[in-house]
N, CA, C and O of each residue as an XYZ file, in Angstrom:
404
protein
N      10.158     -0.417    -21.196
C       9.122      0.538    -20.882
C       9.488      1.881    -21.487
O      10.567      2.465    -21.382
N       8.364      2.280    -22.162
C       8.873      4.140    -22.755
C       8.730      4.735    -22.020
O       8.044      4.541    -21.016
N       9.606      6.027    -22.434
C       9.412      6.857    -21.398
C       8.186      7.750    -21.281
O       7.548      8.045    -22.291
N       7.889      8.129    -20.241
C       6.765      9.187    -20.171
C       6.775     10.705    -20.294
O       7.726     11.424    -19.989
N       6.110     10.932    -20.569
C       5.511     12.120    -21.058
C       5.441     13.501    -20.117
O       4.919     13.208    -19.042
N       5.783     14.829    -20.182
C       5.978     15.333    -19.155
C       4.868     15.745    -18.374
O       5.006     16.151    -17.220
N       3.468     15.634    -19.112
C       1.993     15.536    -18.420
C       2.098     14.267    -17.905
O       1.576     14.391    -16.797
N       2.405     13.262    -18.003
C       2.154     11.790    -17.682
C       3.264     11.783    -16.573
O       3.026     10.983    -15.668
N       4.330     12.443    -16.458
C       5.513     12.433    -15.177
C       4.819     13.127    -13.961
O       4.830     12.555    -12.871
N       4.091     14.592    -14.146
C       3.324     15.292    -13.651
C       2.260     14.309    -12.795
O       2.289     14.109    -11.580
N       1.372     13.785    -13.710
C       0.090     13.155    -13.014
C       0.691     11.831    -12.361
O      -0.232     11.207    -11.836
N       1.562     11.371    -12.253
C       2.268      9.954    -11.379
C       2.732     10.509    -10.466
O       2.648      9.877     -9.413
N       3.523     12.100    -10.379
C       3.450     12.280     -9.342
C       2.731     13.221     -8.063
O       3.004     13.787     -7.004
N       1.573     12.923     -9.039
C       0.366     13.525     -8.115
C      -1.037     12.362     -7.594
O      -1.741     12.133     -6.610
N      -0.869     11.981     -8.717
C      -1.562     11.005     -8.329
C      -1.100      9.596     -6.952
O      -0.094      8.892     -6.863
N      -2.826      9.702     -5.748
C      -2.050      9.157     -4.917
C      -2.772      8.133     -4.746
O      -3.987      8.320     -4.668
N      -2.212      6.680     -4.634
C      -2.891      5.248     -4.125
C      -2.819      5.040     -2.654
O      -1.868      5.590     -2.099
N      -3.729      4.278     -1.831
C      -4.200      4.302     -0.689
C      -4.103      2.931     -0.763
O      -4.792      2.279     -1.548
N      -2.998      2.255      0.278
C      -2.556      0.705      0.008
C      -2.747      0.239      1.939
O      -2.263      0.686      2.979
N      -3.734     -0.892      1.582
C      -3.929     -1.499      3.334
C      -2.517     -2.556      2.747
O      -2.449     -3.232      1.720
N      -1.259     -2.314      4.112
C      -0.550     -3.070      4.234
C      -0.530     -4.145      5.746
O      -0.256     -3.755      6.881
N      -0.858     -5.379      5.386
C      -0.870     -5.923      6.278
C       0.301     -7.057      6.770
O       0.713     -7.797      5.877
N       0.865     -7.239      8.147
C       2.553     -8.012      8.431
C       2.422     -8.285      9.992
O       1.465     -8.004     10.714
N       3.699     -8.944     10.359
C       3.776     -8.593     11.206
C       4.797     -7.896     12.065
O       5.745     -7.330     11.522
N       4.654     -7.902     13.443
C       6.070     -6.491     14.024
C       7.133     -7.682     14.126
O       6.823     -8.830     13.809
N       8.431     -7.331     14.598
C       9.454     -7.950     15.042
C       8.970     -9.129     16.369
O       9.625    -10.123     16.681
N       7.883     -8.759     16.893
C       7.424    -10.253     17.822
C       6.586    -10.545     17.439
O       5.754    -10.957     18.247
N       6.264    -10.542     16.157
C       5.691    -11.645     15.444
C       4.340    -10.833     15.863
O       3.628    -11.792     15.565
N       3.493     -9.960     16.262
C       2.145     -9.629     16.517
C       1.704     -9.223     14.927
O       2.389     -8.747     14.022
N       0.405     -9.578     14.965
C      -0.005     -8.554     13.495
C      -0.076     -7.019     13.428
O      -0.234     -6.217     14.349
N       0.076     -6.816     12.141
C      -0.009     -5.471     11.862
C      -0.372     -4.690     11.256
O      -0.107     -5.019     10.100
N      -1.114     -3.281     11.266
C      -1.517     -2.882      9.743
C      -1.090     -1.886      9.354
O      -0.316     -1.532     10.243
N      -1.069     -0.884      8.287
C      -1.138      0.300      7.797
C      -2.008      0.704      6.523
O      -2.348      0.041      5.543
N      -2.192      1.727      6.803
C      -2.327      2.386      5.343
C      -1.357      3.099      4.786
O      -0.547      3.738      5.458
N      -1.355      3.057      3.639
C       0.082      3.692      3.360
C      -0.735      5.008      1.742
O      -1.408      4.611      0.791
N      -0.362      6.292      1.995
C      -0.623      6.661      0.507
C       0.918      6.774     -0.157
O       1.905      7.201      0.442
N       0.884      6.339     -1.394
C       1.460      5.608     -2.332
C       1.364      7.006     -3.566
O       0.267      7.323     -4.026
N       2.646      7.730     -3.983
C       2.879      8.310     -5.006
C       2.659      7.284     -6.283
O       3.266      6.228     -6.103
N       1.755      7.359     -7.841
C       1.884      6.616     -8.115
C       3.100      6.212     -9.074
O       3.265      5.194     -9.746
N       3.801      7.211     -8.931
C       4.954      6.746     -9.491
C       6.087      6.388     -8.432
O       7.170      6.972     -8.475
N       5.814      5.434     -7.503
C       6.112      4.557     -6.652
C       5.728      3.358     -6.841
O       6.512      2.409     -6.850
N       4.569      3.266     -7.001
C       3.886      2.030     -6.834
C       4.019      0.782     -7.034
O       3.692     -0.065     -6.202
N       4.744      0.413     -8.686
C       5.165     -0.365     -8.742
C       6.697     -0.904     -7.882
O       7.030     -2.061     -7.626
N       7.188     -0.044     -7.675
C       8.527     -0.212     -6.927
C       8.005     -1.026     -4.740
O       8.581     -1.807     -3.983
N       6.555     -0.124     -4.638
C       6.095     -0.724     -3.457
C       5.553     -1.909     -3.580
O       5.728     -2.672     -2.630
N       4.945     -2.286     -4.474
C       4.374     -3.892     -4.763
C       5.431     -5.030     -5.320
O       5.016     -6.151     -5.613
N       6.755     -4.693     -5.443
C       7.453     -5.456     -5.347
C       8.012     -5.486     -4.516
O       8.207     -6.674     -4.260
N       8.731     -4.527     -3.422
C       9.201     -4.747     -2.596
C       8.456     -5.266     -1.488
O       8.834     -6.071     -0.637
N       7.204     -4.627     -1.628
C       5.809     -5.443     -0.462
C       5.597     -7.112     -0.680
O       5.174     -7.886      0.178
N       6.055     -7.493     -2.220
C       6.210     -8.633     -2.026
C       7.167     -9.857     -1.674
O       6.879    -11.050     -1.576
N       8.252     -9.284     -1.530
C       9.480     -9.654     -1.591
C       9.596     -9.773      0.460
O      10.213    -10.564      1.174
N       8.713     -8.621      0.791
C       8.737     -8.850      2.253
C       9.304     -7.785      2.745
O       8.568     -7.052      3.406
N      10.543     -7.442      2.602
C      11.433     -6.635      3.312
C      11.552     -5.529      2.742
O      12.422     -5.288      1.905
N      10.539     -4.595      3.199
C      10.239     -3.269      3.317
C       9.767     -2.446      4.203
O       9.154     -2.980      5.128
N       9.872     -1.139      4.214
C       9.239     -0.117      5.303
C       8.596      0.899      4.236
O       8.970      1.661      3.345
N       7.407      0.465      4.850
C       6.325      1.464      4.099
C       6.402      2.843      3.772
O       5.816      3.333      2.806
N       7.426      3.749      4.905
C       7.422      4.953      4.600
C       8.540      5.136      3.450
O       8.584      6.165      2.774
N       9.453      4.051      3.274
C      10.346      4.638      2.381
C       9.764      4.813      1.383
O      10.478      5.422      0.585
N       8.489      4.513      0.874
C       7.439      4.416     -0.365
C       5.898      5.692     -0.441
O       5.045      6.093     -1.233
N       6.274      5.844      0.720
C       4.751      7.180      1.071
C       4.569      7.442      2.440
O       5.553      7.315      3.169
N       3.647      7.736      2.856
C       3.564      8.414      4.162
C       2.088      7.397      4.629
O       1.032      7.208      4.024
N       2.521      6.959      5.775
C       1.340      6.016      6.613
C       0.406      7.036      7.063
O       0.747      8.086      7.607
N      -0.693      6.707      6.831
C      -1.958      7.578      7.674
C      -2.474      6.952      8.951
O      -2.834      7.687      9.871
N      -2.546      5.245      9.091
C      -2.602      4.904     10.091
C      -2.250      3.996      9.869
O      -1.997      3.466      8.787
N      -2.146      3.530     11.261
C      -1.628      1.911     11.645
C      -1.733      1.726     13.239
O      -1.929      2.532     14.149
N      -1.500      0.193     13.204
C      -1.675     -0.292     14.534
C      -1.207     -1.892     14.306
O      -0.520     -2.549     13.524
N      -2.025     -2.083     15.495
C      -1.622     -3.533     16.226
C      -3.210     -4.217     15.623
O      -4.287     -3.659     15.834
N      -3.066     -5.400     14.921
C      -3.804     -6.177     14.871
C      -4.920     -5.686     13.718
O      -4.316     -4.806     13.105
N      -5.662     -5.763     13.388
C      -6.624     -5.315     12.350
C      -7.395     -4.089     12.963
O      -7.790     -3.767     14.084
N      -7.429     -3.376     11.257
C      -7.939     -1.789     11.500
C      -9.675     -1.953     12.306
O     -10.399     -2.936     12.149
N      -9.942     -1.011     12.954
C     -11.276     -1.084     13.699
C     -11.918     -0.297     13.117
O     -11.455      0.709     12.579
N     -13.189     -0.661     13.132
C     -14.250      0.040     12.048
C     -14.274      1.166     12.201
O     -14.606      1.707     11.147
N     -14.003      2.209     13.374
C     -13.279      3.641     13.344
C     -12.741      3.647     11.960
O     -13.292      4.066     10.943
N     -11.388      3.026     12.119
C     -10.277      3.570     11.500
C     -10.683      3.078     10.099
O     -10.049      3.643      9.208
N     -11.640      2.109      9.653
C     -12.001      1.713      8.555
C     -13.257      2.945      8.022
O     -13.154      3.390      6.879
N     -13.989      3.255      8.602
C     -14.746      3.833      8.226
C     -14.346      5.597      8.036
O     -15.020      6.459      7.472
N     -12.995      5.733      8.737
C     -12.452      6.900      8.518
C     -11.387      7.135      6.612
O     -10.934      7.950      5.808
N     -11.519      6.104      6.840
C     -10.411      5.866      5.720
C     -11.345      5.823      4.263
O     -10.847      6.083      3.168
N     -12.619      5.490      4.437
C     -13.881      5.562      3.458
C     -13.900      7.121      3.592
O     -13.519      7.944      2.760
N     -14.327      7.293      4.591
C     -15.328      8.608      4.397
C     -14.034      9.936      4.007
O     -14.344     11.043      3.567
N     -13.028      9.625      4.206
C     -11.243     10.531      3.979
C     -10.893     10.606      2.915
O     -10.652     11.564      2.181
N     -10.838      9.158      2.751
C      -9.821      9.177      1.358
C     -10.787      8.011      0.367
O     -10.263      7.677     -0.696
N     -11.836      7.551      0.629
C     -12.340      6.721     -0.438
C     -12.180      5.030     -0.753
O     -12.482      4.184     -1.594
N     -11.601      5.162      0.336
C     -10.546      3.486      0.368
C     -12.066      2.766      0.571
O     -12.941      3.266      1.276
N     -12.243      1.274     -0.311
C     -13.356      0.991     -0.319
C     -12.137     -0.484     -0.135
O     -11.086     -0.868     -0.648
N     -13.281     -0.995      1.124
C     -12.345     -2.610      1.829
C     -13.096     -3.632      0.905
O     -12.741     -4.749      0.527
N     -14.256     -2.907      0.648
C     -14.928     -4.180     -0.053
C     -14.019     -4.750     -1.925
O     -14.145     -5.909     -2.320
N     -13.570     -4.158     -2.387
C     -12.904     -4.055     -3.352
C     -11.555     -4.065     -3.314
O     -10.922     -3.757     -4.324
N     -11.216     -4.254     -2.687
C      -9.588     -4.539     -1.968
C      -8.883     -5.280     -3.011
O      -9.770     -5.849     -3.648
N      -7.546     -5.619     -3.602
C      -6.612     -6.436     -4.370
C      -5.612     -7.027     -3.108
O      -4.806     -6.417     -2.405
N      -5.940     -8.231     -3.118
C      -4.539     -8.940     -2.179
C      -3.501     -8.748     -3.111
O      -3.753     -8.670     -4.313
N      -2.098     -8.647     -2.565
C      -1.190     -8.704     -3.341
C      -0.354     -9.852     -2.469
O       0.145     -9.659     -1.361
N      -0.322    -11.066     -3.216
C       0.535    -11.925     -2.306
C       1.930    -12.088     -2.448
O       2.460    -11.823     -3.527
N       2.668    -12.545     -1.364
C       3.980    -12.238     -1.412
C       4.500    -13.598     -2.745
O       3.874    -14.553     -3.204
N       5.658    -13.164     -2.957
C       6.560    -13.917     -4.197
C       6.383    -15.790     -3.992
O       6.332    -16.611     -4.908
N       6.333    -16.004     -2.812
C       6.514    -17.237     -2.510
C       5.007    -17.620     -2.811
O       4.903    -18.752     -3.281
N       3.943    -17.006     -2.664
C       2.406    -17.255     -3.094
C       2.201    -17.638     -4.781
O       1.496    -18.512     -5.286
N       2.997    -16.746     -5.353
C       2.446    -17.027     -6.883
C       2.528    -17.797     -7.168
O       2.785    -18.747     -6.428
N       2.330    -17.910     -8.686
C       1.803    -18.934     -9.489
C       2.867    -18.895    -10.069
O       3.100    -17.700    -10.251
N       3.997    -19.742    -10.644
C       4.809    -19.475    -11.844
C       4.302    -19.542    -12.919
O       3.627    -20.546    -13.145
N       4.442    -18.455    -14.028
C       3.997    -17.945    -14.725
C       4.790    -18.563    -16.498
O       4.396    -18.070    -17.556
């Protein structure tokens, strides 16, 4: 990978992604977050998000979360906030999901 550019270092780290992370807690309940995502993180969070064993904040700052799936509150806050559109969503499945390539 080349290196980037000092406008292009600038805008990665301004630029911010808005990632629904979904798991579960230590007793197994479901879970969610949103997480905003520096994007010069990002790739480093979608591998470790796939790999499993991660904590979201070491990657950005959670805006919300909870127990069990977001409620149309918190969904419709997250539209009208930050733009997060559910309908257009990317699953990212964990390592054991893919396809070998």
């Amino acid at each position: 990978m080349s290196e980037l550019s000092a406008s292009q270092k600038l805008l990665a780290e301004k630029a911010i992604c808005i990632m629904l992370v979904r798991g579960y807690s230590p007793d197994d309940k479901p879970i969610f977050a949103y997480v905003a995502v520096r994007a010069d993180k990002l790739e480093a969070f979608i591998k470790a998000q796939r790999r499993g064993d991660f904590d979201p904040e070491k990657f950005g700052v959670i805006i919300e979360a909870g127990e069990g799936t977001p409620t149309q509150e918190i969904m419709q806050k997250m539209q009208d906030e930050y733009g997060f559109n559910h309908e257009h969503m990317v699953t990212i499945p964990p390592a054991s999901e893919e396809s070998p390539s």
